[in-house]
C-alpha positions as CSV (number, residue, x, y, z in Angstrom):
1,X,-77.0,-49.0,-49.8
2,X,-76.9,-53.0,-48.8
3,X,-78.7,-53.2,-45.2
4,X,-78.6,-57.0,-43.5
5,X,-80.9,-56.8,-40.9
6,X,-80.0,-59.1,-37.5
7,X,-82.5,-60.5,-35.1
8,X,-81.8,-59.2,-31.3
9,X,-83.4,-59.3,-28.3
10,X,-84.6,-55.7,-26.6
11,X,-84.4,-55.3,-23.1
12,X,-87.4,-57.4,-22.4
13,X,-86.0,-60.1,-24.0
14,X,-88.4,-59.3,-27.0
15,X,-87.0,-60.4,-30.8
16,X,-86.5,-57.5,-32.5
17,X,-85.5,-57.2,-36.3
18,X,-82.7,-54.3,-37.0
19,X,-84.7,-53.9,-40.3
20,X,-87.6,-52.6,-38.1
21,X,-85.2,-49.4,-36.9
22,X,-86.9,-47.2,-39.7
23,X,-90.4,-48.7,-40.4
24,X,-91.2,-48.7,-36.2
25,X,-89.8,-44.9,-36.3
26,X,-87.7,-45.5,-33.1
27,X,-86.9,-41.9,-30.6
28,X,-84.1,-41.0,-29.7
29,X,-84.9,-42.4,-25.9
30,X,-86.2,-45.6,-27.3
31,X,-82.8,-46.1,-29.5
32,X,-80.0,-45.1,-26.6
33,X,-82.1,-48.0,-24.6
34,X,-81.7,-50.8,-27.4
35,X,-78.3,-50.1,-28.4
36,X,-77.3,-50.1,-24.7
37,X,-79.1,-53.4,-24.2
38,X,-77.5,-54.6,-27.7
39,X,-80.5,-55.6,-29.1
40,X,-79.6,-53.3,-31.5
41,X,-76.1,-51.7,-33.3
42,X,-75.3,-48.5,-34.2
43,X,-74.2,-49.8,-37.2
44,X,-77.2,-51.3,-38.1
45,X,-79.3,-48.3,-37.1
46,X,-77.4,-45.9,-39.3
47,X,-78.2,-48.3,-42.1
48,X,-81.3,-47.7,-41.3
49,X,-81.4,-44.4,-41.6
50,X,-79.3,-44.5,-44.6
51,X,-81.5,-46.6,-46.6
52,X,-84.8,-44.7,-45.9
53,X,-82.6,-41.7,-47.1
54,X,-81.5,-43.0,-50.1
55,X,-85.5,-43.7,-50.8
56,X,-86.6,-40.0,-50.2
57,X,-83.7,-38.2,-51.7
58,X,-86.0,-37.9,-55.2
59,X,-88.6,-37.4,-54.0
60,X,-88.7,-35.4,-50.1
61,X,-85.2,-34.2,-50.7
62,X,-84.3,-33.3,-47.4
63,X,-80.2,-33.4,-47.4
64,X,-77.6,-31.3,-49.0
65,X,-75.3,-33.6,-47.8
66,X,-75.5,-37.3,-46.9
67,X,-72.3,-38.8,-45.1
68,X,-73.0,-42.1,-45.7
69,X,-69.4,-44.0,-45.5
70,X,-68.0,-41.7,-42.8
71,X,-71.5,-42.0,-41.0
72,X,-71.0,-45.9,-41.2
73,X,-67.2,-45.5,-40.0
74,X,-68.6,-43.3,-37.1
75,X,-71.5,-45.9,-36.0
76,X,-68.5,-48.8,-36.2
77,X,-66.5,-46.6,-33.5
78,X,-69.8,-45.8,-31.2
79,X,-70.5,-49.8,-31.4
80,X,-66.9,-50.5,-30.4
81,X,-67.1,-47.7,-27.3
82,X,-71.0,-49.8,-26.4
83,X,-69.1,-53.6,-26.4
84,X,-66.6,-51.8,-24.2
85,X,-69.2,-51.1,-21.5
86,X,-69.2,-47.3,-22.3
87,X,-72.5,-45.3,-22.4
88,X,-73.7,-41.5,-24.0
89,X,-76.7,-39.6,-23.7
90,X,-76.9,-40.3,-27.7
91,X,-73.9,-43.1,-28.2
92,X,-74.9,-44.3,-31.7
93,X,-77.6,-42.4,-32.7
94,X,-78.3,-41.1,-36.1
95,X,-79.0,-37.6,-36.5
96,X,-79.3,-34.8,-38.7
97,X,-77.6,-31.0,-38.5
98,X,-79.4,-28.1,-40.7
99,X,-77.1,-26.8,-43.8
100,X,-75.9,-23.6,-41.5
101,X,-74.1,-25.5,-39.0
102,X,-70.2,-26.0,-39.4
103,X,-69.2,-29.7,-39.4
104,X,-65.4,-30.7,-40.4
105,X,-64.7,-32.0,-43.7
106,X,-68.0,-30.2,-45.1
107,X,-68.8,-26.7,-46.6
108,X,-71.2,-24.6,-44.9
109,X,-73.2,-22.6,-47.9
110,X,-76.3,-21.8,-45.3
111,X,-78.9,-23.1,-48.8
112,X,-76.2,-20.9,-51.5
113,X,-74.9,-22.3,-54.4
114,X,-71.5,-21.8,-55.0
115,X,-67.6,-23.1,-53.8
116,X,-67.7,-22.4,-50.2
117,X,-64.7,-23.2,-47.8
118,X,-64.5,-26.6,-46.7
119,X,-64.7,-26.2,-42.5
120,X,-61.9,-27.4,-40.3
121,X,-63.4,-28.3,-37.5
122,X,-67.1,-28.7,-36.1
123,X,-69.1,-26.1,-34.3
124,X,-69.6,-26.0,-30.9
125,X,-73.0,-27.5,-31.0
126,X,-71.7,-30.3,-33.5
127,X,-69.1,-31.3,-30.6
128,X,-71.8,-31.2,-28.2
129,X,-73.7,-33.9,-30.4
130,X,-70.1,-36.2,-30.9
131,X,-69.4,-36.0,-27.4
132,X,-72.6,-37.3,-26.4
133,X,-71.8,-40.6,-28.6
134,X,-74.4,-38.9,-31.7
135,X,-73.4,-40.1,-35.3
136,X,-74.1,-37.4,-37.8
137,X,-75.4,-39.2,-41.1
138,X,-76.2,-35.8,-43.0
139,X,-76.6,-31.7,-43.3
140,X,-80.2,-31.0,-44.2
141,X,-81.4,-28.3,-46.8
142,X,-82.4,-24.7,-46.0
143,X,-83.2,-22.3,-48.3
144,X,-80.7,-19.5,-49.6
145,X,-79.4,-18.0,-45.6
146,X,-82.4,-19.4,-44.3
147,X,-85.1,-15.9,-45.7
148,X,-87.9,-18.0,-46.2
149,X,-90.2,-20.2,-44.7
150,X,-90.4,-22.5,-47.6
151,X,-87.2,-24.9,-48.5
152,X,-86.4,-24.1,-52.1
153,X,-83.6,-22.5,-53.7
154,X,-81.4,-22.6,-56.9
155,X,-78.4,-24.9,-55.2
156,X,-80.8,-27.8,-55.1
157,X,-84.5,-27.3,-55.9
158,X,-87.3,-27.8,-53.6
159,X,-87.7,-29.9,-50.6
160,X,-91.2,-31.5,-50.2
161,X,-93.1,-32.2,-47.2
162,X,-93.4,-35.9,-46.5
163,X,-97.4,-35.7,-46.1
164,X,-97.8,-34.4,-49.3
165,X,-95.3,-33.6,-51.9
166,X,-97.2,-31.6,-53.4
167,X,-96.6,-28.9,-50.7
168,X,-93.4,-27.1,-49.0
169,X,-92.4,-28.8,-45.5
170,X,-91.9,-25.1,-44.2
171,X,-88.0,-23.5,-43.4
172,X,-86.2,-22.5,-43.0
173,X,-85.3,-25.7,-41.2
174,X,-87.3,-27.9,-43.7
175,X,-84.5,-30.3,-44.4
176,X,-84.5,-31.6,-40.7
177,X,-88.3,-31.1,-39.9
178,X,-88.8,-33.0,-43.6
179,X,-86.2,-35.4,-42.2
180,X,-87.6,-35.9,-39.2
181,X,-91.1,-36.2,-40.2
182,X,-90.7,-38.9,-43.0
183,X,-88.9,-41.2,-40.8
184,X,-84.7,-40.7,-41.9
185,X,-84.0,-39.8,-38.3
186,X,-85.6,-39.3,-34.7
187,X,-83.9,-36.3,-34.5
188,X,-82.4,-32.9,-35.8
189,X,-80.5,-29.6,-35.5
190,X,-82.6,-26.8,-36.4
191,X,-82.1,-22.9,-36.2
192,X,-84.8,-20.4,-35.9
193,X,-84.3,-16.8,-36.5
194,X,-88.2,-16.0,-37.3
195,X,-90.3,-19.1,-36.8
196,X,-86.9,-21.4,-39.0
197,X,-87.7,-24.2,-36.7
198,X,-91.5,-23.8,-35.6
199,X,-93.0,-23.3,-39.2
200,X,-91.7,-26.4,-40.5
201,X,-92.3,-28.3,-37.4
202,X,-95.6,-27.4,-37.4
203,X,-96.0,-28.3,-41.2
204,X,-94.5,-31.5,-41.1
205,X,-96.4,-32.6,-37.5
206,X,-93.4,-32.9,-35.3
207,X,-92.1,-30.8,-32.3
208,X,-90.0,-28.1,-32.6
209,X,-88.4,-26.0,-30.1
210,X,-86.5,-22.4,-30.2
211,X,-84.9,-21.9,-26.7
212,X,-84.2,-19.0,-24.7
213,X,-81.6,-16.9,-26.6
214,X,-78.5,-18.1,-25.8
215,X,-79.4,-21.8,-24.1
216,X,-77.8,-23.1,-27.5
217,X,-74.4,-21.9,-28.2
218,X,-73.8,-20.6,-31.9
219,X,-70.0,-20.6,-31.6
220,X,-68.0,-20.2,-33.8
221,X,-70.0,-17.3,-33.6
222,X,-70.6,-15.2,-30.4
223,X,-74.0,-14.8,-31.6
224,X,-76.4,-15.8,-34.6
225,X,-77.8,-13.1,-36.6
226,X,-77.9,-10.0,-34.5
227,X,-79.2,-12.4,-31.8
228,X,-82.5,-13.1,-33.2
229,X,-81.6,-16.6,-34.3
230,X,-81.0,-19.7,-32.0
231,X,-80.2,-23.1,-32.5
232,X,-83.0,-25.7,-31.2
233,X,-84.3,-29.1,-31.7
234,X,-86.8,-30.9,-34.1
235,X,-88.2,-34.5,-32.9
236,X,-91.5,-36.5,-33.3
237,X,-92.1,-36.3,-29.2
238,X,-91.4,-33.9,-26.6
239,X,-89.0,-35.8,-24.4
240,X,-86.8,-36.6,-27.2
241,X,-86.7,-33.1,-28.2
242,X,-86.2,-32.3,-24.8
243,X,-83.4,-35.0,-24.5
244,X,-81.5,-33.2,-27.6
245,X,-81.7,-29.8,-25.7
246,X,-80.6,-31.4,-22.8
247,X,-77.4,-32.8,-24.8
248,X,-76.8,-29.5,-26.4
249,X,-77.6,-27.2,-23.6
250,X,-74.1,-25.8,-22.9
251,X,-72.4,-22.6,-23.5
252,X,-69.2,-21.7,-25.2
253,X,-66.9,-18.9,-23.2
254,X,-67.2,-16.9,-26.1
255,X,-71.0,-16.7,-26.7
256,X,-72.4,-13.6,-26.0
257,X,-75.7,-14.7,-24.1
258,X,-75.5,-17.2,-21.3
259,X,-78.7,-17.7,-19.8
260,X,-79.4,-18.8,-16.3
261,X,-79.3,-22.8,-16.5
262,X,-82.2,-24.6,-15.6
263,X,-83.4,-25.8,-12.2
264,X,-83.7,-29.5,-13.7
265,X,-83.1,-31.1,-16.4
266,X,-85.5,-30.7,-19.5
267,X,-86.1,-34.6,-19.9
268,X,-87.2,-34.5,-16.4
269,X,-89.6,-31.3,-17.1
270,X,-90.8,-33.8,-20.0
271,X,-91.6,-36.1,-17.2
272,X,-93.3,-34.1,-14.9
273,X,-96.9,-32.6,-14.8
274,X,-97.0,-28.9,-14.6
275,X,-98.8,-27.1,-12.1
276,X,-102.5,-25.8,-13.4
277,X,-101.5,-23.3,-15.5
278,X,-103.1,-19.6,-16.9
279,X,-103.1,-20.1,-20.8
280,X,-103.3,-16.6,-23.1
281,X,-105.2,-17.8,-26.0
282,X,-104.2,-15.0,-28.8
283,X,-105.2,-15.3,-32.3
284,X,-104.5,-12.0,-33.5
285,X,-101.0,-11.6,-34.8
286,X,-98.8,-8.5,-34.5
287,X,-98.4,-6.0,-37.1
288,X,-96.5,-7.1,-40.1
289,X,-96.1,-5.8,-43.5
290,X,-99.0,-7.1,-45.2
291,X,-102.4,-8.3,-44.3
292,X,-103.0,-11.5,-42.3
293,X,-106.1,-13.4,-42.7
294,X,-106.3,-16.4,-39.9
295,X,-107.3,-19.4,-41.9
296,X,-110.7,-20.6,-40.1
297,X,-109.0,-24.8,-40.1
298,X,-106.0,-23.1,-38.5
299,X,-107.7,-21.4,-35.9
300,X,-110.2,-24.6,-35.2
301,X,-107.0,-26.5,-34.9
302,X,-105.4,-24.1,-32.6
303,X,-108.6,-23.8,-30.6
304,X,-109.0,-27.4,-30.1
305,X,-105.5,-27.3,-28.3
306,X,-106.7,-25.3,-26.0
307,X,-110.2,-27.2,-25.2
308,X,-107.9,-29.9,-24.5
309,X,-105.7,-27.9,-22.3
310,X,-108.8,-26.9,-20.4
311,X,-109.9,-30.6,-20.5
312,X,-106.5,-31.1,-18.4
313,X,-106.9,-28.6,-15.6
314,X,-105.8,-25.7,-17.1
315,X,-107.9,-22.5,-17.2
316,X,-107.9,-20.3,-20.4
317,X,-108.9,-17.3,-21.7
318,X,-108.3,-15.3,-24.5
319,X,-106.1,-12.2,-24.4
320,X,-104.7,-10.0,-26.7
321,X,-101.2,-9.0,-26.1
322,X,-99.5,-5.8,-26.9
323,X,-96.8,-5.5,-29.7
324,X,-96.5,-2.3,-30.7
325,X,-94.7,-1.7,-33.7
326,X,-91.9,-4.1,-32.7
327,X,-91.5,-5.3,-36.3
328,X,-89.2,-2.0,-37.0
329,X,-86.3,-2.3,-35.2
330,X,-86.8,-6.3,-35.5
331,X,-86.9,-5.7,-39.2
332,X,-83.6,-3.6,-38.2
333,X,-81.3,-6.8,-36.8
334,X,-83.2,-9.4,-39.6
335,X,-81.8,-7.0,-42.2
336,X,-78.5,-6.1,-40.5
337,X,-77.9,-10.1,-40.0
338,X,-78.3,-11.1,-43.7
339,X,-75.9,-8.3,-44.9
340,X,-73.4,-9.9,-42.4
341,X,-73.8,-13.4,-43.8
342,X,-73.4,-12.0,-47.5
343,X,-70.1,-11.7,-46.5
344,X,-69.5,-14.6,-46.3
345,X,-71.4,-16.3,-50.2
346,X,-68.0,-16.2,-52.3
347,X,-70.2,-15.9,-55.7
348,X,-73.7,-13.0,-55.0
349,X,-74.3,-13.9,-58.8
350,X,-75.5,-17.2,-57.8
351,X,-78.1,-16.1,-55.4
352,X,-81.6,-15.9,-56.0
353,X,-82.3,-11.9,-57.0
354,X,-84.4,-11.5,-54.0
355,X,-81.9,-13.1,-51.4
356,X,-80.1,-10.5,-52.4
357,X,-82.2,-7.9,-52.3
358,X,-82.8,-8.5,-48.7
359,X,-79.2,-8.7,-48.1
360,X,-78.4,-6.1,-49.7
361,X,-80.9,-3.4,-47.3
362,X,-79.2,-4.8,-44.5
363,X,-75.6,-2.6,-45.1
364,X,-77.0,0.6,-44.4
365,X,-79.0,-0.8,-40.6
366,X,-76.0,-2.6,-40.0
367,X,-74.8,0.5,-37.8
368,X,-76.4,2.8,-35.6
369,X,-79.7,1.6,-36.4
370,X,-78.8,-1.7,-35.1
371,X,-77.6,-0.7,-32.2
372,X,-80.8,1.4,-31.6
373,X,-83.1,-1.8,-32.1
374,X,-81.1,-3.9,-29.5
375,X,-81.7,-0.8,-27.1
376,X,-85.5,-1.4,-27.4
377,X,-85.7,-4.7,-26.9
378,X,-86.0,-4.0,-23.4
379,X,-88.9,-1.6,-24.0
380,X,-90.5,-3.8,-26.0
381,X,-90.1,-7.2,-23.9
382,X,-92.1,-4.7,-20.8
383,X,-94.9,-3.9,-23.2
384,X,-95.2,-7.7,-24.3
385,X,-94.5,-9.0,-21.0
386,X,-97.8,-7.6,-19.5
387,X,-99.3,-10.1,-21.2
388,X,-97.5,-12.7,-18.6
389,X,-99.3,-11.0,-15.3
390,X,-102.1,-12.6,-16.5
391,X,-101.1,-15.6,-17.5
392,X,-98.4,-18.2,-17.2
393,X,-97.7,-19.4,-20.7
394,X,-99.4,-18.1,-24.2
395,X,-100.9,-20.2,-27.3
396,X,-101.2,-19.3,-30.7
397,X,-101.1,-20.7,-33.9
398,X,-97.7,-20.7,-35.8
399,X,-99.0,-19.7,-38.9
400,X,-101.8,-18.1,-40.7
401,X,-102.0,-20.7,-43.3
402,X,-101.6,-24.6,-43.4
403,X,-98.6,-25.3,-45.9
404,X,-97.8,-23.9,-49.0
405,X,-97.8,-25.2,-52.3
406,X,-94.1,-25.7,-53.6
407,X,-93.3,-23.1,-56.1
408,X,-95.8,-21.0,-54.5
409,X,-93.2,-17.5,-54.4
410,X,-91.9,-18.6,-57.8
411,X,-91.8,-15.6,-60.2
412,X,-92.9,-13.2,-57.5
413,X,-91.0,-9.7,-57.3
414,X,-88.5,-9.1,-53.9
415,X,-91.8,-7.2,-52.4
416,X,-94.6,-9.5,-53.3
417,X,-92.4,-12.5,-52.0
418,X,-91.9,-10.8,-48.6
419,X,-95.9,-9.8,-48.0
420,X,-96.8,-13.2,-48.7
421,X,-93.6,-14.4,-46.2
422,X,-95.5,-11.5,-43.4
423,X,-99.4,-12.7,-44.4
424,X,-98.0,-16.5,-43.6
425,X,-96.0,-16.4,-40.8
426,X,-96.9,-13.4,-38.7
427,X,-97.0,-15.1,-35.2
428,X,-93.5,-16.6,-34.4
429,X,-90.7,-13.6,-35.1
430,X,-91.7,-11.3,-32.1
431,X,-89.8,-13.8,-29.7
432,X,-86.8,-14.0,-31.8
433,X,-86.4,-10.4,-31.6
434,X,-87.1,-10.7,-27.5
435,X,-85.1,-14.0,-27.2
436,X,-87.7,-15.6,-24.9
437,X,-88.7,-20.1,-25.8
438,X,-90.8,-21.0,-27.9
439,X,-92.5,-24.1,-29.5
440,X,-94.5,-25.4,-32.0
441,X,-96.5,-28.5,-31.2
442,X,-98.7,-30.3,-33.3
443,X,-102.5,-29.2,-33.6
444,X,-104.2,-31.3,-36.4
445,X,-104.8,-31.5,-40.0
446,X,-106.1,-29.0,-42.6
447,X,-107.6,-29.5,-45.9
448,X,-105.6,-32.4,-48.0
449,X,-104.5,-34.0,-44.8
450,X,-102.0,-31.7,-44.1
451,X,-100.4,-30.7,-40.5
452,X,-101.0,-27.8,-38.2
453,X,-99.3,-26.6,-35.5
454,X,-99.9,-24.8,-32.3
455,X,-97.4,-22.1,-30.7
456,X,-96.3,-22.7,-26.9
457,X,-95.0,-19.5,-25.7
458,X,-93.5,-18.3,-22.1
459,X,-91.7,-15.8,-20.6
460,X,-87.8,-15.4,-20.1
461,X,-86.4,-18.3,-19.2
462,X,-89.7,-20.2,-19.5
463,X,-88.5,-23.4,-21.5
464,X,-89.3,-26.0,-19.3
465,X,-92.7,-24.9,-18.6
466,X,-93.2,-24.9,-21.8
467,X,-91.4,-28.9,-22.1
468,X,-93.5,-29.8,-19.3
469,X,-97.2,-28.3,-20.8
470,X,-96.2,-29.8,-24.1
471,X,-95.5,-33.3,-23.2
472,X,-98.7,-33.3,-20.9
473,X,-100.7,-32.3,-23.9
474,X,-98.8,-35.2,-26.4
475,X,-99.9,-37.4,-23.4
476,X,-103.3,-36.6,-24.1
477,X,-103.5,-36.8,-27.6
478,X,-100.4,-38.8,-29.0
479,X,-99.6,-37.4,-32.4
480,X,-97.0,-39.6,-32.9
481,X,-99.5,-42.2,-33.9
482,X,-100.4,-40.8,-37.2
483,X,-97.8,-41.0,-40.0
484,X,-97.1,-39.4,-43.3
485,X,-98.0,-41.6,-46.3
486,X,-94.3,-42.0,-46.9
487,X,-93.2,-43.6,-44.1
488,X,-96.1,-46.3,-43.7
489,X,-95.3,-46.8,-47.6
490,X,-91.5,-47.7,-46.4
491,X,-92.5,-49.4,-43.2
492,X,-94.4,-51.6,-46.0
């Protein structure tokens, strides 16, 4: 796509070249403050993001859907709005929405092959993003109704993860976190209904966050997948995901969980020191299907995050919270979710065997047994909760492993797939199924070079804390400052 980069001056009366948008990997913050000051467009910046698109597509493959002439028509209307004096939290900002959320003109297949509906209008979330002057340049790939943690599928092949394409970038939201991570965009649209958005933030080393149940609308639906799933954002820093949750922090009438709203806003919280906190160190992971063995880089990684939040004040100690055999009924609404979204694939034959399979053992928990598991959340949320009398927010890793290799389930049966999905990923689904925030932040490097992440976890409510420890520790130890072989290639 022809890009003609322009020479501006930034707010400091700096020269900056519009060809620089992409190689100086701009935030979110940092691009609302040059296209307000002109010494950037929005035109320009799409371009941007356009062109270091069009270079990944073959190889990272991040986007099921790249929007490049009405994304150019949409940055042309945002510059007009910025000449006319008007300003948005996001006014001309690229960004990227995961394949599962509805945007007009585009099908929403949710990873599935197949002729789906074209959508009418935009979800509610997508509105949120256009109000706020956002210009949505692509829908990113997920695999087949978002089952796995990897980003592969039959529709489109495999997505790879920017530090090594060797390897899987993580998913269910791999498409933005890969997105995010090799430089298309400063920000994206994830949803996380078992670790979707922490696993692949923490595998492609930016910050992910899943919000208190219901912070994020999911309308058109009242609710996302039995409630256990919930939109959220993926950046490289804190405060610009904290920005985008900010943006996107609003609920529909018709949602069926509307948390308290904050005190403040969370770009302030990203701002703002907390208090000295009591950090739950926890290592061992909840019973799952299979076993989990804690790989020793990943658990030096995750310990060095919390050396370095004791270097800041903090006091930690390591505790062991109790989960009882929560996986059940959380198994329960996982299972009774994908049957509900079957409903909605026009061709099952197209689905990988296994997608179906798990589908498919959701029809019979789809009725009393789901309305059992939501009765003991409550229950559950006490027993875990205990945890949070003795301390104020809980870290632990967000996986078991570092990333996997692509093609690393290929061939496996529906059974062997899922053990290796539980012996992986044990340590993020219990706070889907209690709805309480979440994050991943980044922890290091494994073997190969390849990203870690750490798990931020609070109680109800909690997602500010949680903002506010995060961007404390990012001020510490800026992760931002190491970038995946692909994007220093582009920046040349």
């Amino acid at each position: 796509m022809p890009y003609e980069p322009a020479a501006r001056a930034d707010a400091s009366g700096a020269s900056i070249d519009a060809s620089d948008a992409a190689g100086r990997l701009l935030g979110l913050a940092e691009s609302v403050g040059l296209l307000a000051s002109g010494a950037v467009t929005s035109v320009q910046l799409v371009e941007a993001a356009l062109e270091v698109a069009a270079s990944v597509s073959g190889t990272v493959n991040p986007f099921r859907v790249l929007r490049g002439s009405h994304a150019l028509e949409d940055a042309a209307n945002a510059d007009r709005r910025l000449a006319a004096g008007e300003r948005g939290a996001l006014l001309g900002v690229p960004i990227v929405v995961k394949d599962d959320t509805d945007l007009a003109g585009e099908m929403t297949p949710f990873g599935c092959a197949g002729s789906f509906s074209v959508k009418q209008e935009d979800s509610f979330l997508v509105k949120l993003l256009k109000n706020a002057g956002a210009v949505v340049i692509a829908k990113s790939h997920t695999p087949e109704l978002g089952l796995y943690p990897w980003t592969e599928g039959p529709a489109f092949g495999a997505t790879r993860n920017p530090w090594n394409l060797d390897y899987s970038p993580g998913g269910s939201s791999g498409g933005s976190a890969a997105a995010v991570a090799a430089g298309v965009v400063a920000g994206a649209l994830g949803s996380d209904g078992a670790g979707s958005i922490r696993i692949p933030a923490s595998w492609c080393n930016v910050v992910g966050i899943k919000p208190q149940r219901g912070r994020l609308s999911t309308w058109p639906d009242a609710e996302a997948w039995t409630g256990i799933t919930s939109p959220g954002p993926i950046a490289r820093n804190v405060a610009d995901a904290a920005l985008l949750l900010d943006v996107l922090s609003v609920n529909h009438t018709g949602d069926r969980h509307r948390p308290p709203p904050p005190g403040r806003t969370f770009a302030s919280e990203a701002e703002r020191s907390p208090r000295r906190l009591k950090v739950g160190l926890s290592t061992r992971p909840p019973w799952v299907l299979a076993p989990v063995d804690l790989d020793p880089e990943v658990e030096k990684a995750v310990r060095s995050v919390a050396e370095r939040l004791a270097g800041l004040g903090h006091s930690v100690e390591e505790v062991s919270p109790r989960y009882g055999p929560m996986g059940l009924p959380f198994l329960v609404r996982a299972s009774a979710g994908a049957w509900e979204w079957l409903q909605r694939v026009p061709d099952r034959e197209l689905l990988d065997r296994r997608t179906l399979a798990s589908a498919k053992s959701g029809w019979p928990l789809a009725g009393l047994p789901l309305v059992a598991s939501r009765k003991l959340e409550r229950p559950f949320g006490y027993l875990v909760g205990r945890s949070f009398e003795r301390c104020d927010v809980l870290l632990t890793p967000v996986t078991a492993t570092g990333p996997l290799k692509v093609g690393a389930a290929d061939g496996l049966s529906h059974m062997r797939t899922q053990r290796l999905m539980a012996s992986t990923c044990p340590y993020a689904w219990p706070w889907n199924f209690l709805g309480w925030p979440a994050m991943s932040v980044p922890a290091g490097f494994v073997g190969g070079g390849l990203p870690v992440g750490a798990q931020l976890v609070g109680p109800a409510n909690s997602d500010g804390l949680l903002i506010s420890l995060a961007a404390e520790l990012e001020s510490a130890s800026p992760w931002t400052q190491r970038r995946p072989p692909s994007t220093v290639e582009l920046a040349g």
